[in-house]
LUMVO-382079 format. One record per residue: residue in three letters; x, y, z of N, C-alpha, C in turn. Coordinates in nm, 2 decimals. Example, Ala and Ser with C-alpha at 12.3 -4.5 7.8 and 13.67 -1.06 7.14 Angstrom:
residues 2
(ala,(1.32,-0.57,0.78),(1.23,-0.45,0.78),(1.32,-0.33,0.78))
(ser,(1.28,-0.22,0.71),(1.37,-0.11,0.71),(1.29,0.00,0.79))
//
This chain:
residues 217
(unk,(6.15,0.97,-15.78),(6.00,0.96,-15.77),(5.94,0.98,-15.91))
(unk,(5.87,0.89,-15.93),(5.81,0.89,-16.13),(5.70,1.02,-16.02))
(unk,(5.68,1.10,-16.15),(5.61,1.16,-16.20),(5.46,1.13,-16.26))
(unk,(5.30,1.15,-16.23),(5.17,1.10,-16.24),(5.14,1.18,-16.33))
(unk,(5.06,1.12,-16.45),(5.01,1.26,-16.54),(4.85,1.12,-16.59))
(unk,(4.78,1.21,-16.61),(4.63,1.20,-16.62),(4.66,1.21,-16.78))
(unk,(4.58,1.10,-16.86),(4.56,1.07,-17.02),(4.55,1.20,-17.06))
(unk,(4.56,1.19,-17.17),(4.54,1.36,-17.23),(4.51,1.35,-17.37))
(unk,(4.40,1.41,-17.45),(4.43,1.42,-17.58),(4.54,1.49,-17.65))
(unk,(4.56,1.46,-17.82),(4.66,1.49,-17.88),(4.63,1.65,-17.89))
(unk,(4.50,1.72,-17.85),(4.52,1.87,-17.89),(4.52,1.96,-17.76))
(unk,(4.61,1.89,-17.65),(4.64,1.95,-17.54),(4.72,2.07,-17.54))
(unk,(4.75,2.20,-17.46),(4.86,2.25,-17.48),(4.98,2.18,-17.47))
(unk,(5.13,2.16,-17.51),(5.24,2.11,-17.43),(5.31,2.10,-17.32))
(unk,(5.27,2.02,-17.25),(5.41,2.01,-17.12),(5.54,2.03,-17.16))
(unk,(5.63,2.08,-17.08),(5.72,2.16,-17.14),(5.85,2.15,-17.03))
(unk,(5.94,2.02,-17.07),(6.07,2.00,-16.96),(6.21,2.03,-17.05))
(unk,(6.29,2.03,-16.97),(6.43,2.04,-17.00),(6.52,1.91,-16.97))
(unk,(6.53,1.87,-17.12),(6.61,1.70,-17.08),(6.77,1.71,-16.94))
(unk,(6.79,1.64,-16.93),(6.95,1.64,-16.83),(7.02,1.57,-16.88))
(unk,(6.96,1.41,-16.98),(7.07,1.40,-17.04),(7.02,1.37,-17.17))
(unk,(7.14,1.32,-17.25),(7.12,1.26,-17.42),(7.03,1.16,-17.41))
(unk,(6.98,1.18,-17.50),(6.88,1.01,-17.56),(6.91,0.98,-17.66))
(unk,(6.97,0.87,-17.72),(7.02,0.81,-17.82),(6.92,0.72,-17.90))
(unk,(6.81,0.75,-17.98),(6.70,0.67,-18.01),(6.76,0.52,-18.10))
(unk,(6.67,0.46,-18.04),(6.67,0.30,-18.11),(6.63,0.24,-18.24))
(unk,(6.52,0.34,-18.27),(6.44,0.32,-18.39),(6.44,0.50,-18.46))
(unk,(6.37,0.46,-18.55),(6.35,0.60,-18.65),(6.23,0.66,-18.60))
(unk,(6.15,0.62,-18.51),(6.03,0.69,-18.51),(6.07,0.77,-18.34))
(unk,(6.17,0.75,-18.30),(6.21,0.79,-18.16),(6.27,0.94,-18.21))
(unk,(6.25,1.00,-18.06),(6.32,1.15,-18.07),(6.45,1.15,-18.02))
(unk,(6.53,1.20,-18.10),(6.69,1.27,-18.06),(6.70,1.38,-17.99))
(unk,(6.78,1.38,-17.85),(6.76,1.50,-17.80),(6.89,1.48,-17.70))
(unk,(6.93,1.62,-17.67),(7.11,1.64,-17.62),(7.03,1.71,-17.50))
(unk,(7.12,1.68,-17.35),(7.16,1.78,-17.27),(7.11,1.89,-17.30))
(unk,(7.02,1.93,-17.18),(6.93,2.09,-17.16),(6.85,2.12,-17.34))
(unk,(6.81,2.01,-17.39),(6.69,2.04,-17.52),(6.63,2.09,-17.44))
(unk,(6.52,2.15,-17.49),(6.40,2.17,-17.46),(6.27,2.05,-17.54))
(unk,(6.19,2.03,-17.43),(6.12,1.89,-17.51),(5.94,1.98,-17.48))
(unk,(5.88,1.93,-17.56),(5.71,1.98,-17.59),(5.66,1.84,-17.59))
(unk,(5.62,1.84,-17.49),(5.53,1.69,-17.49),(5.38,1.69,-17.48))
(unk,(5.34,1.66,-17.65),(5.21,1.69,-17.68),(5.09,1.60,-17.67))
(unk,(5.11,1.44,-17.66),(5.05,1.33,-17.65),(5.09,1.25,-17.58))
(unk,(5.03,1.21,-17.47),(5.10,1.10,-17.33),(4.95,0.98,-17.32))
(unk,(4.85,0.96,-17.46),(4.80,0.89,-17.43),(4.86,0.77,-17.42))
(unk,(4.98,0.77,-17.48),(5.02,0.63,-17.41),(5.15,0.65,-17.34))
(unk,(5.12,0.50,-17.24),(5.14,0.53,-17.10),(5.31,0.48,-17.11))
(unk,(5.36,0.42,-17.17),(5.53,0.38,-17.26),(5.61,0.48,-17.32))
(unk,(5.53,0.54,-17.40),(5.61,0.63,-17.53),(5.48,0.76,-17.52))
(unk,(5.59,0.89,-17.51),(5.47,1.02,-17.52),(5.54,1.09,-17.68))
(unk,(5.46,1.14,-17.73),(5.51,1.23,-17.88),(5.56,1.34,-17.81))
(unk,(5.70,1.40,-17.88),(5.73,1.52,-17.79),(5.77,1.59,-17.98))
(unk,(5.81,1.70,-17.90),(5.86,1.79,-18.01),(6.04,1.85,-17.95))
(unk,(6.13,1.86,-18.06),(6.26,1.92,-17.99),(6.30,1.98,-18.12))
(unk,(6.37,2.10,-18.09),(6.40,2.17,-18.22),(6.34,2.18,-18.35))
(unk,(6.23,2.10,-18.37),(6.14,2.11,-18.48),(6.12,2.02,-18.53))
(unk,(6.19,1.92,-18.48),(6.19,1.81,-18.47),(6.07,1.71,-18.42))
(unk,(5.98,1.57,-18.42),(5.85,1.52,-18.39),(5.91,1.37,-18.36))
(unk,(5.90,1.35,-18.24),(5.89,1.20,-18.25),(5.81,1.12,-18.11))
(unk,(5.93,1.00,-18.09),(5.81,0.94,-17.98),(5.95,0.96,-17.84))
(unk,(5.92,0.93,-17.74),(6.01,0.94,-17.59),(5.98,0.87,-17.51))
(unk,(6.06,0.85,-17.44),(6.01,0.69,-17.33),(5.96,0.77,-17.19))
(unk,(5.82,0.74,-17.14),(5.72,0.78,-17.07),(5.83,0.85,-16.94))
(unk,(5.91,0.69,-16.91),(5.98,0.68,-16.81),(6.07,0.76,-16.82))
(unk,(6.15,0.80,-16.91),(6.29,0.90,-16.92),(6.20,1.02,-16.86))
(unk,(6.10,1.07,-16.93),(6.05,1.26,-16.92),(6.08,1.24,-16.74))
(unk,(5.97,1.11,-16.70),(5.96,1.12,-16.54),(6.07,1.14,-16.50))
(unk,(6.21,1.08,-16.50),(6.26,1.03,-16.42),(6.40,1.15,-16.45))
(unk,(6.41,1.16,-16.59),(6.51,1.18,-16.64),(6.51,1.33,-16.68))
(unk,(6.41,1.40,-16.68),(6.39,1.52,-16.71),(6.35,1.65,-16.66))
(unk,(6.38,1.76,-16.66),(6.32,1.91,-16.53),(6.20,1.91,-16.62))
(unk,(6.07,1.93,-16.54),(6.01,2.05,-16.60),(6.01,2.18,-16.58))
(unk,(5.96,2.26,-16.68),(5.97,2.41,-16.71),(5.83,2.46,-16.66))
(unk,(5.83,2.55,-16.54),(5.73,2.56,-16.49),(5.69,2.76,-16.61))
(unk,(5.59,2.75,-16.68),(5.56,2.85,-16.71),(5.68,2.94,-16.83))
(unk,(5.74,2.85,-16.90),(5.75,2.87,-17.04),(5.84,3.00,-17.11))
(unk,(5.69,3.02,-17.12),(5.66,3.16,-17.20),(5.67,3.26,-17.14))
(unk,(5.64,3.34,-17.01),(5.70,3.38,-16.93),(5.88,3.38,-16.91))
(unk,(5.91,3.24,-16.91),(6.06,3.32,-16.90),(6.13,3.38,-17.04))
(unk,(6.09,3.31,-17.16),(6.11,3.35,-17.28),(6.12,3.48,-17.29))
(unk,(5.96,3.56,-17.24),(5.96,3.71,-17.24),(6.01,3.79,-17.20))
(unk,(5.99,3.71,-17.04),(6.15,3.79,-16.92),(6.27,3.83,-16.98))
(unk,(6.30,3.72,-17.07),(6.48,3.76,-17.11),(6.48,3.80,-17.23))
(unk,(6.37,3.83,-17.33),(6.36,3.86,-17.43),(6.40,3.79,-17.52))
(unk,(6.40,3.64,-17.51),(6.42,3.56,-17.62),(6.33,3.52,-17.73))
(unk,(6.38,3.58,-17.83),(6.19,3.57,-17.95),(6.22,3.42,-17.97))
(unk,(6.34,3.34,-18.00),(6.32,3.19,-18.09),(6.29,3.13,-18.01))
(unk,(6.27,3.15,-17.87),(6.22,3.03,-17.75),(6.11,3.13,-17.73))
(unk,(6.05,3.23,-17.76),(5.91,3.20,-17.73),(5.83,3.16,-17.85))
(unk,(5.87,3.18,-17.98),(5.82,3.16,-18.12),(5.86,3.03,-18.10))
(unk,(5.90,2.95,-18.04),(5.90,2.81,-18.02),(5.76,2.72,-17.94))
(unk,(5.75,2.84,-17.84),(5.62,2.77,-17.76),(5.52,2.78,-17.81))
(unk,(5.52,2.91,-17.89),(5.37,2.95,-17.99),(5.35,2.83,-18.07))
(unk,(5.43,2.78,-18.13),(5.43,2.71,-18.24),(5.39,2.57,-18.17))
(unk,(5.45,2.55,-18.05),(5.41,2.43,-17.97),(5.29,2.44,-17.88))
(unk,(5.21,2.52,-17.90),(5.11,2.56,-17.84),(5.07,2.55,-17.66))
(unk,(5.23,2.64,-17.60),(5.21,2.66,-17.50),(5.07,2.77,-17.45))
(unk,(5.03,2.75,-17.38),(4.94,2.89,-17.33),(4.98,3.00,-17.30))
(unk,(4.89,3.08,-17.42),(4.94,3.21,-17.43),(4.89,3.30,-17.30))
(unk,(4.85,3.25,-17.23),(4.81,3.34,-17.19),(4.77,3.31,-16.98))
(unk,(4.89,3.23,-16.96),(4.87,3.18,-16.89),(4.91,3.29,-16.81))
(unk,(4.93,3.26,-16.65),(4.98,3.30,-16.52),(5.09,3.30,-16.45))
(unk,(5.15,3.34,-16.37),(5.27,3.23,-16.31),(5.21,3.31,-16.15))
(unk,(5.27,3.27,-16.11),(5.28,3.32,-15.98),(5.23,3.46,-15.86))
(unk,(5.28,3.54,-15.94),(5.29,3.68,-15.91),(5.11,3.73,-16.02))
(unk,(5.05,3.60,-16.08),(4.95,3.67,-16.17),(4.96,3.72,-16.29))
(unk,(5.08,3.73,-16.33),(5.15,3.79,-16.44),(5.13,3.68,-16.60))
(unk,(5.11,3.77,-16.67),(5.10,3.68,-16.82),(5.24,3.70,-16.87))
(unk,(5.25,3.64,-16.96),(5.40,3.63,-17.09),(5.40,3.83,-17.16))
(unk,(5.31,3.79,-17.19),(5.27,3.96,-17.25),(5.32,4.10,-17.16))
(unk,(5.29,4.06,-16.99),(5.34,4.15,-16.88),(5.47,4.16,-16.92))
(unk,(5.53,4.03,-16.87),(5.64,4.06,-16.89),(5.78,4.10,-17.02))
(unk,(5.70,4.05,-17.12),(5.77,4.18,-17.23),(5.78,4.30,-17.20))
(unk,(5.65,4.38,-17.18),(5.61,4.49,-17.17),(5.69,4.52,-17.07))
(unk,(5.70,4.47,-16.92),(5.79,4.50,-16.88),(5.95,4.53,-16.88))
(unk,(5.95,4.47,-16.94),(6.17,4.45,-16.99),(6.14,4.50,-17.08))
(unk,(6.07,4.53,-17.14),(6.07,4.65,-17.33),(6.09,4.56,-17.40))
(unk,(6.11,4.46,-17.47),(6.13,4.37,-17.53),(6.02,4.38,-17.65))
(unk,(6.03,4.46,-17.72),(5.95,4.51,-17.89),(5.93,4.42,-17.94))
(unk,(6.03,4.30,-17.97),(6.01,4.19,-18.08),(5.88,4.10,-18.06))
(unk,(5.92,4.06,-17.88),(5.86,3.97,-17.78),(5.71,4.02,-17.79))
(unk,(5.70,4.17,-17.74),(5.55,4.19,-17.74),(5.52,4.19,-17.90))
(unk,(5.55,4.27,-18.02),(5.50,4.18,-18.09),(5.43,4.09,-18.12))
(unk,(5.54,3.95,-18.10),(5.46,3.82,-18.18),(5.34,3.75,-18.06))
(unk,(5.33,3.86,-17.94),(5.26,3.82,-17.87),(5.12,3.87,-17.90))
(unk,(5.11,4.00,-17.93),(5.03,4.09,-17.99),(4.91,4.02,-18.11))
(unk,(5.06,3.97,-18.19),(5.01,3.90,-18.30),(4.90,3.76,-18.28))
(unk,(4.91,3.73,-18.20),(4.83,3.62,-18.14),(4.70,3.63,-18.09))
(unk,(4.62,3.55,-18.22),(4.46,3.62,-18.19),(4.36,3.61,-18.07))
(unk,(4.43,3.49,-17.95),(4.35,3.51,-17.81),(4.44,3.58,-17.73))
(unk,(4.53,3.67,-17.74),(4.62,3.72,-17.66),(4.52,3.82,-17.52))
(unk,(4.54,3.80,-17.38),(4.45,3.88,-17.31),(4.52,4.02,-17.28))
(unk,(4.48,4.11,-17.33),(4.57,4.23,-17.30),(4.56,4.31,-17.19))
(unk,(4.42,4.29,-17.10),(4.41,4.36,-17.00),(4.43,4.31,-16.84))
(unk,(4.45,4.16,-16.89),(4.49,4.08,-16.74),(4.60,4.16,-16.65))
(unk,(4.48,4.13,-16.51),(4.55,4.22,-16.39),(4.62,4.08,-16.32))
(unk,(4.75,4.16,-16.27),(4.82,4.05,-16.20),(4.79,4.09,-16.02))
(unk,(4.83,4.04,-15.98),(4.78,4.02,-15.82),(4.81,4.16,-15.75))
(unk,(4.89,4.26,-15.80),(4.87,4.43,-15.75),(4.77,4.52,-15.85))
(unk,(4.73,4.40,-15.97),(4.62,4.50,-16.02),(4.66,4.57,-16.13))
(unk,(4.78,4.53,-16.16),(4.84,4.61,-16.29),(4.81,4.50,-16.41))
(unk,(4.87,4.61,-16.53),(4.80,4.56,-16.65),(4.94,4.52,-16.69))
(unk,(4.94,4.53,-16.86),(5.06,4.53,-16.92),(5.09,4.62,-16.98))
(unk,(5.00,4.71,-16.96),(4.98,4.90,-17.00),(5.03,4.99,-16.85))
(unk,(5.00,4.90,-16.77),(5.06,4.99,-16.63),(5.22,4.98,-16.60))
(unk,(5.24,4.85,-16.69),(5.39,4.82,-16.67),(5.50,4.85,-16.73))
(unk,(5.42,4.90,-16.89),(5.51,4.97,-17.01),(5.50,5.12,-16.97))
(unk,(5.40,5.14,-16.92),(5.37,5.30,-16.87),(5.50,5.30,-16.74))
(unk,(5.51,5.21,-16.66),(5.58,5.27,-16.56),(5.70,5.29,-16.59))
(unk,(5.77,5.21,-16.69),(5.92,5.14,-16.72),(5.91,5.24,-16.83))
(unk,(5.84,5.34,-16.91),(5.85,5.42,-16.97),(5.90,5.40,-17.11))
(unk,(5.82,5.26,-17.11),(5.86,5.28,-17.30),(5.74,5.27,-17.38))
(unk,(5.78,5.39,-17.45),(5.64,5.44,-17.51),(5.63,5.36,-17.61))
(unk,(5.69,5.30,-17.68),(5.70,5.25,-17.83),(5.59,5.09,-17.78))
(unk,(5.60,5.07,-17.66),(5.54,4.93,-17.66),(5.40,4.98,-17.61))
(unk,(5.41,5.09,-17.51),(5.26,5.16,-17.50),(5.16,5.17,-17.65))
(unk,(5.28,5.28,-17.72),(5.16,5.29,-17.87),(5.11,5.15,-17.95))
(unk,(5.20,5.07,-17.88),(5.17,4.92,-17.97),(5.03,4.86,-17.87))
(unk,(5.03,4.87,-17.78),(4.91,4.79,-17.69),(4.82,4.92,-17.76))
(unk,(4.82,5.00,-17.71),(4.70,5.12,-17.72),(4.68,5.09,-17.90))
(unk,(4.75,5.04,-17.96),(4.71,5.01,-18.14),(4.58,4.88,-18.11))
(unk,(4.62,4.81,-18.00),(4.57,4.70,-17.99),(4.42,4.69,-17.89))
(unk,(4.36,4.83,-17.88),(4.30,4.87,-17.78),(4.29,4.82,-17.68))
(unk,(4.43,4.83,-17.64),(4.45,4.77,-17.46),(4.37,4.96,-17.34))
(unk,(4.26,4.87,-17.26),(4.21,4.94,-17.20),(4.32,5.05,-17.10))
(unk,(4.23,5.16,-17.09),(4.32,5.26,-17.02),(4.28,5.30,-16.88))
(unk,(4.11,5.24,-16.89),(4.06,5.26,-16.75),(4.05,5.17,-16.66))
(unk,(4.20,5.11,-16.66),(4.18,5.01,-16.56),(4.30,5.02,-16.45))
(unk,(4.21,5.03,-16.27),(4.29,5.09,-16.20),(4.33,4.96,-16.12))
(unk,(4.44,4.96,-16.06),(4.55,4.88,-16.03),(4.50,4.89,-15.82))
(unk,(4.57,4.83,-15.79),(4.55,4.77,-15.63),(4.56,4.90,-15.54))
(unk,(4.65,5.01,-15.57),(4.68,5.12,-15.52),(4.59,5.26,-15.59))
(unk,(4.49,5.18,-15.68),(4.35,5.29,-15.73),(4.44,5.39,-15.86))
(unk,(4.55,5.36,-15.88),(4.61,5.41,-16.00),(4.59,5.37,-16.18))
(unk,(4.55,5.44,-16.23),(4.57,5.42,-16.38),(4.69,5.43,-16.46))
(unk,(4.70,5.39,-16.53),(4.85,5.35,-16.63),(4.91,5.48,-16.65))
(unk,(4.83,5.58,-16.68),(4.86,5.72,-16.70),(4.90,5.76,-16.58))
(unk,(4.85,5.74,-16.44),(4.90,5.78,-16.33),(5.02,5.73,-16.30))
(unk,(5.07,5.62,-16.37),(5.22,5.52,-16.31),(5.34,5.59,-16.43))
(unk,(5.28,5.67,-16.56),(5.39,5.70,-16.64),(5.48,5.76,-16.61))
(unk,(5.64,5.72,-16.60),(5.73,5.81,-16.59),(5.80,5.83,-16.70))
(unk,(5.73,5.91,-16.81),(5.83,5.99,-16.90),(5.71,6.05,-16.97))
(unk,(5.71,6.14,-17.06),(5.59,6.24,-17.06),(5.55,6.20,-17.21))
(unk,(5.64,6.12,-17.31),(5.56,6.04,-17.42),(5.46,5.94,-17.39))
(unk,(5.48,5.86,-17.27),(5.41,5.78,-17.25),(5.25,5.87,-17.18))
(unk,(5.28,5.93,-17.11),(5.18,5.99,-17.05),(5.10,6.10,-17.18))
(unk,(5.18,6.14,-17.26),(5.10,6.17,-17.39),(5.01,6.06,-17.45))
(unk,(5.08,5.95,-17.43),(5.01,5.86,-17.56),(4.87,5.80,-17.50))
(unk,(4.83,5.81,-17.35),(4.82,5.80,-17.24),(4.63,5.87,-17.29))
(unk,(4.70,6.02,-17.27),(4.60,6.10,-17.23),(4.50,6.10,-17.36))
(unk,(4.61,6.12,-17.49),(4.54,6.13,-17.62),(4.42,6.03,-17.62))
(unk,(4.48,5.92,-17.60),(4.38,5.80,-17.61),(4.27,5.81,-17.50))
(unk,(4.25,5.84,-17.36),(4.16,5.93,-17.25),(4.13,6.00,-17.35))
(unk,(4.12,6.11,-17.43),(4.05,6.20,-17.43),(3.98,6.17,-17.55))
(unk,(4.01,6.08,-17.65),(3.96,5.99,-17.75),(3.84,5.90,-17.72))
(unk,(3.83,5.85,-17.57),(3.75,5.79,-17.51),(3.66,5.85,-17.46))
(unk,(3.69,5.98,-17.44),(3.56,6.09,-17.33),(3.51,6.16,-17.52))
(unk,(3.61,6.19,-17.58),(3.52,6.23,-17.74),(3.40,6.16,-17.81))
(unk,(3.46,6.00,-17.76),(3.36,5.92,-17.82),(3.23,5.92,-17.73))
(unk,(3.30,5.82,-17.60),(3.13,5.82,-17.56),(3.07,5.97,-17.42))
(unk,(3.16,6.04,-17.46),(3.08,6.16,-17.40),(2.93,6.19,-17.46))
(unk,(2.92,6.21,-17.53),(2.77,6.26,-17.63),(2.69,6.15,-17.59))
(unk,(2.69,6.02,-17.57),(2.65,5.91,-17.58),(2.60,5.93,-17.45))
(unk,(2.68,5.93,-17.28),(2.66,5.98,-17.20),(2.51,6.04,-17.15))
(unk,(2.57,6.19,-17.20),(2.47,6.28,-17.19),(2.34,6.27,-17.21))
(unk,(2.34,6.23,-17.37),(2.17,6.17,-17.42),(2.10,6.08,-17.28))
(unk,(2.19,5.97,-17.26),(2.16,5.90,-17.13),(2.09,6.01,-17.03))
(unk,(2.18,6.07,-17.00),(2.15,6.14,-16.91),(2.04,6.23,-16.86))
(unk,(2.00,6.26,-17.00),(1.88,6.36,-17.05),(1.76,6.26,-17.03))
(unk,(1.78,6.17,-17.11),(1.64,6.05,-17.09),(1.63,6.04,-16.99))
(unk,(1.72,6.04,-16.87),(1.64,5.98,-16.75),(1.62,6.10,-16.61))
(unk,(1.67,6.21,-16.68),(1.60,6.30,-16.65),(1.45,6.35,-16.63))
(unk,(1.45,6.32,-16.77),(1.27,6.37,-16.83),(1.21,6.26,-16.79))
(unk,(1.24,6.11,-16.76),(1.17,6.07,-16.76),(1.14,6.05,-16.57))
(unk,(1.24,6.14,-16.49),(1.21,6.15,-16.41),(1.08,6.24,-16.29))
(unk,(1.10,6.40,-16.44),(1.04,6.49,-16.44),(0.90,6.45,-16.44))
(unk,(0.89,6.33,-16.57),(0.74,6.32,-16.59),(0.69,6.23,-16.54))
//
């Protein structure tokens, strides 16, 4: 069954399949690609030949092979993070998968570093200047609720560097501090709470006072 894809401009994110077999290109301007590549297909304005990307590699692919001949990769970046592979997700970055997409369960690429502890992974995710840090997945957790639960603090102090919110409660009315199981994380946790009631406590109050008086009078 071919596969239907709607025109697209060249500054699309990439569609993103896994070849099944070799392609042996005919000309120089064609892409070479082996069994299980991974292909980035960034231009399908034309409806014969789409521009893909493989290994770092740029060229052109026959419309019909991707359809016919190819898996696609439903959600990328997400499994990259899952398994903690940095050169396949420093691959999507570069190919401008979405950072910040969804899959299924609601979960971003970022979740799931945090989740599997994967340091390197949240890093170069971190490093990425529309990265969403506080996206809730479909129980309401963060990527702070998930590093807090699985108890690795080192990836906690990295979000909380990145002011990933702390007051945000999950499907079961819990906060990230309430999901900590190991007592650094629930340190690094509270420090930052109490950092937040130091700051806008005073701020508060004045509030408070104004509309007081101005109820008095």
């Amino acid at each position: 069954m071919r596969l239907t894809y709607h025109k697209q401009s060249k500054n699309i994110s990439s569609n993103v399949f896994r070849a099944l077999f070799t392609f042996d290109p005919r000309t120089p301007d064609e892409l070479y690609f082996e069994e299980g590549d991974i292909l980035y297909i960034s231009d399908t304005s034309d409806t014969n030949w789409w521009k893909g990307t493989c290994r770092g590699r740029t060229g052109l692919i026959p419309s019909n092979y991707v359809a016919e001949q190819a898996e696609s990769i439903d959600n990328p970046m997400h499994e990259a993070a899952k398994r903690g592979n940095l050169s396949w997700l420093r691959e999507c970055v570069e190919n401008r998968v979405g950072i910040n997409g969804l899959d299924k369960a609601g979960n971003t690429a970022l979740y799931w570093g945090c989740h599997g502890g994967h340091k390197d992974v949240v890093e170069l995710l971190l490093s990425q200047p529309n990265v969403e840090l506080n996206q809730q997945n479909k129980l309401g957790d963060t990527a702070i609720h998930a590093a807090a639960w699985k108890g690795y603090s080192d990836i906690v102090e990295m979000l909380l560097n990145k002011d990933a919110r702390t007051d945000i409660r999950n499907n079961e009315n819990k906060l990230a501090l309430e999901m900590a199981t190991n007592a650094q994380c629930a340190s690094l946790l509270k420090r930052k709470q109490g950092s937040m009631i130091r700051t806008h406590g005073p701020c508060l109050h004045v509030v408070y006072i104004k509309i007081v008086c101005l109820y008095l009078h």
